[in-house]
DRENKOLMI-576384 format. One record per residue (C-alpha): x, y, z; residue number from 1; residue in three letters. Coordinates in pm, whole numbers, plus 50000, padded with zeros to 5 digits. Layout:
<r x="X" y="Y" z="Z" seq="NUM" type="Ala"/>
...
This chain:
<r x="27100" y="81738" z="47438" seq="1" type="Unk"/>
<r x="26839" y="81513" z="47529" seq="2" type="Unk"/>
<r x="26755" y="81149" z="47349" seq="3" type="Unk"/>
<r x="26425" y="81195" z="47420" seq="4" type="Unk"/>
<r x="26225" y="81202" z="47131" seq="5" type="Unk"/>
<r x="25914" y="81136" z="47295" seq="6" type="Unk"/>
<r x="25593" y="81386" z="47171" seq="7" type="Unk"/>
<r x="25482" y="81603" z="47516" seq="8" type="Unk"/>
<r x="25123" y="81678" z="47506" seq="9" type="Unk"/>
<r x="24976" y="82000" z="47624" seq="10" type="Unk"/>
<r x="24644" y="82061" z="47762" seq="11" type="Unk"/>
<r x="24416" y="82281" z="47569" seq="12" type="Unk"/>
<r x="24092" y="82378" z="47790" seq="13" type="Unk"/>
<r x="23775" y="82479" z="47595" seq="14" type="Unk"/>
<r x="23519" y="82799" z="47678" seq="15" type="Unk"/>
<r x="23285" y="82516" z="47566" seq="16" type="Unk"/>
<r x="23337" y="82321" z="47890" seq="17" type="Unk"/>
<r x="23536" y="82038" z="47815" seq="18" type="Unk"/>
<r x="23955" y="81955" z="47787" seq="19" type="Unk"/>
<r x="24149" y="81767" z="47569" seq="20" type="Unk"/>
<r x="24524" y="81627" z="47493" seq="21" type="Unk"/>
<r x="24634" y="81802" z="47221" seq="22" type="Unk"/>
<r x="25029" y="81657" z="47084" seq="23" type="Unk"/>
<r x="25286" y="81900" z="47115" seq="24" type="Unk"/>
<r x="25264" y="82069" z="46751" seq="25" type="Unk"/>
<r x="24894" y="82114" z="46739" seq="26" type="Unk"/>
<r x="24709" y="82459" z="46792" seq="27" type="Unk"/>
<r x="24369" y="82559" z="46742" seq="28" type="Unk"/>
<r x="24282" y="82769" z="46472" seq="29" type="Unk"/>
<r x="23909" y="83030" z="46405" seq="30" type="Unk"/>
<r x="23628" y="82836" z="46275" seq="31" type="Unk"/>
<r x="23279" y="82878" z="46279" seq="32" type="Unk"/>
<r x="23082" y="82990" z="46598" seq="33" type="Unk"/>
<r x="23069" y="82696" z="46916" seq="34" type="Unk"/>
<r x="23353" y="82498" z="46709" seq="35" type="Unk"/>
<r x="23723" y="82418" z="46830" seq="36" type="Unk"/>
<r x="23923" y="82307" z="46515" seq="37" type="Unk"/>
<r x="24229" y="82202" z="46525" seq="38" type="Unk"/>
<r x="24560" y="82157" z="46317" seq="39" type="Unk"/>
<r x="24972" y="82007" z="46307" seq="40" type="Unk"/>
<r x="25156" y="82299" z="46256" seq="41" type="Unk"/>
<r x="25401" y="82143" z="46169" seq="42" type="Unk"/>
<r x="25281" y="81908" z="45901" seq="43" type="Unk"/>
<r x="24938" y="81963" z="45805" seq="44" type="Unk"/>
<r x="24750" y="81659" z="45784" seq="45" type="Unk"/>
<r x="24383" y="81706" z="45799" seq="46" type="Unk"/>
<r x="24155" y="81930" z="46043" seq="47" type="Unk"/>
<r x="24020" y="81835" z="46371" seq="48" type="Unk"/>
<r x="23693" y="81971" z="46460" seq="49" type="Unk"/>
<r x="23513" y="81968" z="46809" seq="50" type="Unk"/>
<r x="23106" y="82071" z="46844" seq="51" type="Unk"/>
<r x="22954" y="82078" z="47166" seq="52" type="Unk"/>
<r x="22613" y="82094" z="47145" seq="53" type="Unk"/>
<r x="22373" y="82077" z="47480" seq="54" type="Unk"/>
<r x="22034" y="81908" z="47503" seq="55" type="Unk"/>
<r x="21728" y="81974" z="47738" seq="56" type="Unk"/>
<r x="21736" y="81652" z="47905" seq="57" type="Unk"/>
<r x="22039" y="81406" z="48011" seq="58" type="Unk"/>
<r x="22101" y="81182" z="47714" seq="59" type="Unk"/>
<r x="22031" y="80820" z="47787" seq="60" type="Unk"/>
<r x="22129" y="80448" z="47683" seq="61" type="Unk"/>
<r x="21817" y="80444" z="47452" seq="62" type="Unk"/>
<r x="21919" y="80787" z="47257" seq="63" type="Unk"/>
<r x="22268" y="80659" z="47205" seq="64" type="Unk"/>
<r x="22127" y="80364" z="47067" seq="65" type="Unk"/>
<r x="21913" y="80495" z="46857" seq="66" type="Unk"/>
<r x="22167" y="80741" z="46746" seq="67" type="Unk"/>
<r x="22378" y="80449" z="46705" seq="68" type="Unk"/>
<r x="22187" y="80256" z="46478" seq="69" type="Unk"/>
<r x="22081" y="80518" z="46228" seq="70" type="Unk"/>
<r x="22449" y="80533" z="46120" seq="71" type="Unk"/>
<r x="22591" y="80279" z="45862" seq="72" type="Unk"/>
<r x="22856" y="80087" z="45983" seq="73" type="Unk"/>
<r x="22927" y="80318" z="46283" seq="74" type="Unk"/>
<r x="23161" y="80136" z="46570" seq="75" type="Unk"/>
<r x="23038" y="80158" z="46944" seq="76" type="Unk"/>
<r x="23324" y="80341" z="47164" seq="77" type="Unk"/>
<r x="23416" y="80467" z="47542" seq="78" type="Unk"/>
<r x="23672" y="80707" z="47578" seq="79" type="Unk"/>
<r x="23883" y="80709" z="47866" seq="80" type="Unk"/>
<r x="23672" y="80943" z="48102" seq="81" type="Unk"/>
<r x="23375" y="80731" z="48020" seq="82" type="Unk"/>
<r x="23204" y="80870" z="47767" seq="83" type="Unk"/>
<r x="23024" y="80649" z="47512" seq="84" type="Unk"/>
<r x="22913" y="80724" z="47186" seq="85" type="Unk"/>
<r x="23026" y="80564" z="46809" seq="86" type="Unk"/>
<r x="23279" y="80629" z="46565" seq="87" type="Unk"/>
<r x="23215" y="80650" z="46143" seq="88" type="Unk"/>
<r x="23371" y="80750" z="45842" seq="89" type="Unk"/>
<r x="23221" y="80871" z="45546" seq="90" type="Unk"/>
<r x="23359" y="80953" z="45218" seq="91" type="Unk"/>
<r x="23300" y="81333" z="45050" seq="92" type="Unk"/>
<r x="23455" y="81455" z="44753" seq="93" type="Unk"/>
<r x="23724" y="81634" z="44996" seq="94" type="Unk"/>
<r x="23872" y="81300" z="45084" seq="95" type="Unk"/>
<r x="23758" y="81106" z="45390" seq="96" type="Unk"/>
<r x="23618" y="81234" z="45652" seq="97" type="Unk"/>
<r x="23600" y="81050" z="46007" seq="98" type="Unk"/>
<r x="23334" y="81117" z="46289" seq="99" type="Unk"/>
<r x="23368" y="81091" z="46644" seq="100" type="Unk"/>
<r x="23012" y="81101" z="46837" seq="101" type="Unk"/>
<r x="23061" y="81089" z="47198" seq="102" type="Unk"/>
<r x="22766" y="81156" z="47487" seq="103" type="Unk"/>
<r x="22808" y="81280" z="47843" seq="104" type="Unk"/>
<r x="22527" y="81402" z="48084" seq="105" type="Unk"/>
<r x="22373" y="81633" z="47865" seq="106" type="Unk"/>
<r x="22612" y="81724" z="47627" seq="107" type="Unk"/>
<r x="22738" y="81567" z="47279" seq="108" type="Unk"/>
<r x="23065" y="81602" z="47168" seq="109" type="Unk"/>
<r x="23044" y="81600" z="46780" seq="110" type="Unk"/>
<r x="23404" y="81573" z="46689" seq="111" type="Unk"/>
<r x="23528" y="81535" z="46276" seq="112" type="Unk"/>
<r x="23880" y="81488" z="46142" seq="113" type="Unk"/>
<r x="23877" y="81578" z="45658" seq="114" type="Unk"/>
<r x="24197" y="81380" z="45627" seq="115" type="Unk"/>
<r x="24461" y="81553" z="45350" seq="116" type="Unk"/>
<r x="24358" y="81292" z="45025" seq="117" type="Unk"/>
<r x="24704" y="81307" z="44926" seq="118" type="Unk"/>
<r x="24845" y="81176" z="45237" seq="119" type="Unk"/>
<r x="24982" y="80798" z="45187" seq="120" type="Unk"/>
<r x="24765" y="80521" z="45380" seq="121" type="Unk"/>
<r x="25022" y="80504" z="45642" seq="122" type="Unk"/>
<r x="25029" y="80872" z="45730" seq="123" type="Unk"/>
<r x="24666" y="80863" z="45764" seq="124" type="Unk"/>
<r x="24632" y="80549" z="45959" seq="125" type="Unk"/>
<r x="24886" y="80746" z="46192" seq="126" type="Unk"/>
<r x="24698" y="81052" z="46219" seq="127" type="Unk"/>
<r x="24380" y="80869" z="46265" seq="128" type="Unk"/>
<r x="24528" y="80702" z="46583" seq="129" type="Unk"/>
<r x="24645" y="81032" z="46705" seq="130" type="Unk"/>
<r x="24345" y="81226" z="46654" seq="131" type="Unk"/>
<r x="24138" y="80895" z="46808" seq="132" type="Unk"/>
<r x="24396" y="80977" z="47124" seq="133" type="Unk"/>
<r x="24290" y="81321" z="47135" seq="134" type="Unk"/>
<r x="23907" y="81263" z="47103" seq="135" type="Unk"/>
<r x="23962" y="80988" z="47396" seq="136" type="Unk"/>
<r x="24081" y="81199" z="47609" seq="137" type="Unk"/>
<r x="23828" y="81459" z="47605" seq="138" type="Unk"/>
<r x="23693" y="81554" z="47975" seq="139" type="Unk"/>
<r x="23380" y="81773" z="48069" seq="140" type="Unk"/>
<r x="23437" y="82083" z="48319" seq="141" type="Unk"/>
């Protein structure tokens, strides 16, 4: 018997073009056409969704700014593979929902985690830092 209780992360590759950390009880799960989603199948806590959506031309510091700013009290972020982008939450009548927005080349990774509302703060604080792991560690193909 092991003492290790340490999570072990798998690598789930997308036909999208990109790969991503997922911890060792997630899967994906069918969702709507050019979407990854994601779940713990183990204890459901909210759904992780992943949108890639390509643009004509590479995307540039000025469109990420302006992206930037039209978003109320969005946070400027680079994930580990250098992609930057912002992060936001807004709040819906399903609970709270969190957005990732993260540019590379030509491509934007639109990435959005509905937390469960009847989680406790703490479990979603958790699960927000392990989906924010996740999302960092995206990579293009």
């Amino acid at each position: 018997m092991s003492c290790n209780s340490q999570q072990k992360d798998h690598i789930f590759t997308s036909e999208f073009g990109y790969s991503i950390m997922l911890p060792e009880k997630w899967a994906e799960y069918e969702d709507d056409e050019n979407v990854n989603a994601f779940f713990d199948t183990e204890n459901w806590t909210g759904n992780l969704r992943i949108t890639v959506i390509e643009v004509d031309k590479e995307i540039d510091d000025n469109y990420i700014e302006e992206e930037f700013k039209s978003q109320r009290k969005a946070e400027k972020i680079t994930s580990q593979n250098g992609f930057t982008g912002f992060k936001y939450t807004e709040i819906s009548q399903d609970g709270l929902m969190h957005y990732w927005q993260l540019f590379h080349k030509n491509k934007l990774f639109v990435c959005s985690f509905l937390l469960n509302p009847k989680n406790e703060t703490k479990l979603n604080e958790t699960e927000i830092e392990k989906v924010g792991k996740i999302i960092n560690s995206i990579k293009a193909l």
